[in-house]
C-alpha positions as CSV (number, residue, x, y, z in Angstrom):
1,X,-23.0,-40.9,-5.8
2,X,-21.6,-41.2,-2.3
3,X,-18.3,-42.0,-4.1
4,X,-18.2,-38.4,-6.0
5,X,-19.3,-36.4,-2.8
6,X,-16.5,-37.8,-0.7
7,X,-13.8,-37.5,-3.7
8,X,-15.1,-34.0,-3.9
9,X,-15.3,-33.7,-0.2
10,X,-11.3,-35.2,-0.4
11,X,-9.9,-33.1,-3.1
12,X,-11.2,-29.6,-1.1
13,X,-9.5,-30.4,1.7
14,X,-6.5,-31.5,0.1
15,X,-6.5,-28.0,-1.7
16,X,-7.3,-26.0,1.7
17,X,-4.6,-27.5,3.7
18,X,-1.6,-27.3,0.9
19,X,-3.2,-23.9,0.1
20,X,-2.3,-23.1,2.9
21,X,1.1,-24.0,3.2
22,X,4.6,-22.5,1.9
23,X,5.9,-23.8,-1.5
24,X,9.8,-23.6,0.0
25,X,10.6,-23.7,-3.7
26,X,9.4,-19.8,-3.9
27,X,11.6,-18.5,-1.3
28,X,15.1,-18.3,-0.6
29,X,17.4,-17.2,2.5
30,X,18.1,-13.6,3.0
31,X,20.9,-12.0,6.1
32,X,19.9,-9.1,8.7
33,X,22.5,-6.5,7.4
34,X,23.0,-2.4,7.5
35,X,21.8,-2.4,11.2
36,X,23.1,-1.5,14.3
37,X,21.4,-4.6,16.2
38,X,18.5,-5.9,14.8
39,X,15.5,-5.1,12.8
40,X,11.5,-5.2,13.0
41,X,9.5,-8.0,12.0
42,X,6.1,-6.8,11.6
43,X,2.6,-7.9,11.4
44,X,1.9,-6.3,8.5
45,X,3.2,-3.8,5.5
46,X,4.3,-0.9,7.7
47,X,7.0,0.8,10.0
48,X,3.6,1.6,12.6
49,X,2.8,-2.0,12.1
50,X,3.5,-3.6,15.6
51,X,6.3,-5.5,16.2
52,X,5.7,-9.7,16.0
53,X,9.8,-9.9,16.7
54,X,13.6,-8.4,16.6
55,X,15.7,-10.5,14.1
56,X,19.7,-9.2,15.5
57,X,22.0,-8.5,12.6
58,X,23.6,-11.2,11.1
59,X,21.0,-13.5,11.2
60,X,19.1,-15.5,8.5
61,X,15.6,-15.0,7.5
62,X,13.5,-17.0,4.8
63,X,12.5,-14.7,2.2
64,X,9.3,-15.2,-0.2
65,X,9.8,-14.6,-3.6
66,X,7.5,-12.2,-5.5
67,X,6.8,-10.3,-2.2
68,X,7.9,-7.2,-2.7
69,X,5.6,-4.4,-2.2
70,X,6.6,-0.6,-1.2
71,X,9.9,-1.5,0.6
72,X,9.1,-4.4,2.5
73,X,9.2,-8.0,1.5
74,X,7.5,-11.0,3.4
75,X,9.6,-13.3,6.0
76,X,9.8,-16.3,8.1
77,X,11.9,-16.2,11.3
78,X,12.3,-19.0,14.1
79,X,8.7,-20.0,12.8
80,X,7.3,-16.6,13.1
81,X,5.9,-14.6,9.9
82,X,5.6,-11.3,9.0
83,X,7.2,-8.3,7.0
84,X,10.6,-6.7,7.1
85,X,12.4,-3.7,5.2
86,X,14.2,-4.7,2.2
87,X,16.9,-2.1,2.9
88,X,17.7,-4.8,5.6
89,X,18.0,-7.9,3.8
90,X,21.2,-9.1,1.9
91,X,20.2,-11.8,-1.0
92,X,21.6,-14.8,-1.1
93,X,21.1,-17.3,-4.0
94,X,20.5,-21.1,-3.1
């Protein structure tokens, strides 16, 4: 009995904390481009959304797939995460 609860126990965890965590295999690189200097990373789906970070133009952002929704897809930048404009983002293929 004490066996099941703590394989039970085990296996939850092991979901919640790789849950948690980005599958690198969904996402791909994207560049900053049709800017004058840099673009908005934001908290959340939104040009009101405040601003977590500037990304300048010409620099490279990780891109989730499957995230875009009205205009704005999800992003990682120097470890930060938020949302910016897809009119900003030039695709490039691994």
């Amino acid at each position: 009995m004490v066996k099941k609860v703590f394989a039970s126990f085990l296996l939850i965890a092991t979901l919640l904390i790789v849950g948690g965590q980005v599958n690198r295999a969904e996402a791909y690189w994207g560049m900053v481009v049709n800017c004058r200097e840099w673009i908005s990373l934001r908290s959340y789906r939104s040009t009101e959304a405040p601003r977590v970070t500037t990304i300048p133009l010409g620099e490279w952002v990780w891109i989730y797939r499957n995230s875009y929704r009205d205009g704005f897809l999800e992003a990682e930048y120097n470890g930060m995460h938020g949302f910016v404009l897809d009119a900003y983002i030039k695709y490039v293929k691994e």
